[in-house]
N, C-alpha and C positions, 0 to 999 in steps of 0.2 A: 189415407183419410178414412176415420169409423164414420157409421152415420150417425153420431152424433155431433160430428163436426161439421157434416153436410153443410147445416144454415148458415156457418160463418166463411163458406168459399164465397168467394171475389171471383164472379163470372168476370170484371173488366179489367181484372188482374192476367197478362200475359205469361208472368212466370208464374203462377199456379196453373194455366191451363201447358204451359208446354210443359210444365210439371204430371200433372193428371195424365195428358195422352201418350207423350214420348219416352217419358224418363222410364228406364235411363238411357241415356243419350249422350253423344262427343259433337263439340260445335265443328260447324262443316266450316274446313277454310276454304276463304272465299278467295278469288282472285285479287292483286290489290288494284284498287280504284287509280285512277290519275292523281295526281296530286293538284292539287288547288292550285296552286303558282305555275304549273304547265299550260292549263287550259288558261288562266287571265296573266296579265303582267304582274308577277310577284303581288296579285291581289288586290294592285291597283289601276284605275280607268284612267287612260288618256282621251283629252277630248282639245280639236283644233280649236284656237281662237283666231278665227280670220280676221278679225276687226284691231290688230297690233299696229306698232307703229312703225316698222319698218317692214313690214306686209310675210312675217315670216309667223307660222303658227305656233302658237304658246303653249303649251302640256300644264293639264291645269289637272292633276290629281281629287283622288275624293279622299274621303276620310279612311282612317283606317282603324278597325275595331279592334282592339287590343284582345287577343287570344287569352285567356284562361288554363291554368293549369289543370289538369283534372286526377287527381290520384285515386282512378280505381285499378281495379286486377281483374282482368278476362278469366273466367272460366271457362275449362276447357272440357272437363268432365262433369256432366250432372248426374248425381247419384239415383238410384230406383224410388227411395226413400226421402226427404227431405222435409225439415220444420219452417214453417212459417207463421210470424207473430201474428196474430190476431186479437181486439180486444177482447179481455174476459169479462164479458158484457153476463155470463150465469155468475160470476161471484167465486170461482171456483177458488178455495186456497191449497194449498200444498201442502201435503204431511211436514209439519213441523215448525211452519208458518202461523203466526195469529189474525192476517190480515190477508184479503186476496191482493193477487196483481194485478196492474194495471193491465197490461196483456200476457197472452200464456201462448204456446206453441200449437199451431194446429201442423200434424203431421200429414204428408202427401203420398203417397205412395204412386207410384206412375206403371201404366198400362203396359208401357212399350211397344205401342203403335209405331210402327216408321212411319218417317214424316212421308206428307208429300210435294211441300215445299220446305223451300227457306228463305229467312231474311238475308238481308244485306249483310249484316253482321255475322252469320253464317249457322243462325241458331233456328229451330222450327217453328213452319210459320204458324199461327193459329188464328188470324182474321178471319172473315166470315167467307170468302173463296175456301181455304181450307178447311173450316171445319164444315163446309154444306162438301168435301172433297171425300172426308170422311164419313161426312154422315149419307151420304147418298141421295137419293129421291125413292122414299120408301113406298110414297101414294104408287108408282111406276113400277115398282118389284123392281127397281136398279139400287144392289145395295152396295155401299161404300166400303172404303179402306177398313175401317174401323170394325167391320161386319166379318172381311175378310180373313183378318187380324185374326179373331175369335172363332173363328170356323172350324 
């Protein structure tokens, strides 16, 4: 990222900041989870109806929310470098272009901080635990990861 791209980062954007501090970076695998249908009954509730008419209890199901296909693809490696669209909110056109575009690429370039967490997903965490992780308590002279990194 030049600093003329500074103004158009997206502090609330998560992959531009694990972008900025990590990259490049390989997503950590994570253990897998339980499955949904081990912990509940195939993801539906049973519940007794005591009040039947031969005093035996009824299984009264709940609804069941129909799943969603989702077609994307995990990345496994994120590169040092990477473009992310931004709008070109300066007007900028392109050698050969008569017209600007709607958005243009803003490029990242990443620190390569190791993380010091991760998500779930197995990617670096960058909430506000982790970046006060890196950023340290500078008022204290206890300086963080990110300090260390650069030392």
């Amino acid at each position: 990222m030049t600093q003329k791209d500074a103004e158009e980062f997206n502090l609330s954007s998560v992959q531009q900041l694990q972008q900025l501090f990590h990259a490049p970076f390989k997503r950590k695998k994570a253990p897998k989870a339980e499955k949904e249908e081990d912990v509940e009954i195939n993801g539906l509730e049973t519940f007794g109806n005591e009040g039947s008419e031969n005093g035996e209890s009824e299984e009264v199901y709940g609804d069941e929310e129909p799943k969603r296909k989702v077609n994307r693809t995990e990345i496994d490696d994120f590169p040092e470098e990477k473009a992310f669209k931004v709008p070109n909110t300066k007007g900028i056109i392109l050698p050969g272009k008569k017209a600007p575009l709607k958005e243009r690429d803003m490029i990242i370039k990443g620190f390569g901080i190791p993380p010091v967490e991760y998500t779930d997903s197995g990617l670096p965490s960058v909430d506000t635990p982790a970046l006060k992780t890196l950023a340290g308590d500078v008022k204290n002279k206890k300086y963080g990861a990110a300090y260390e990194h650069f030392k």
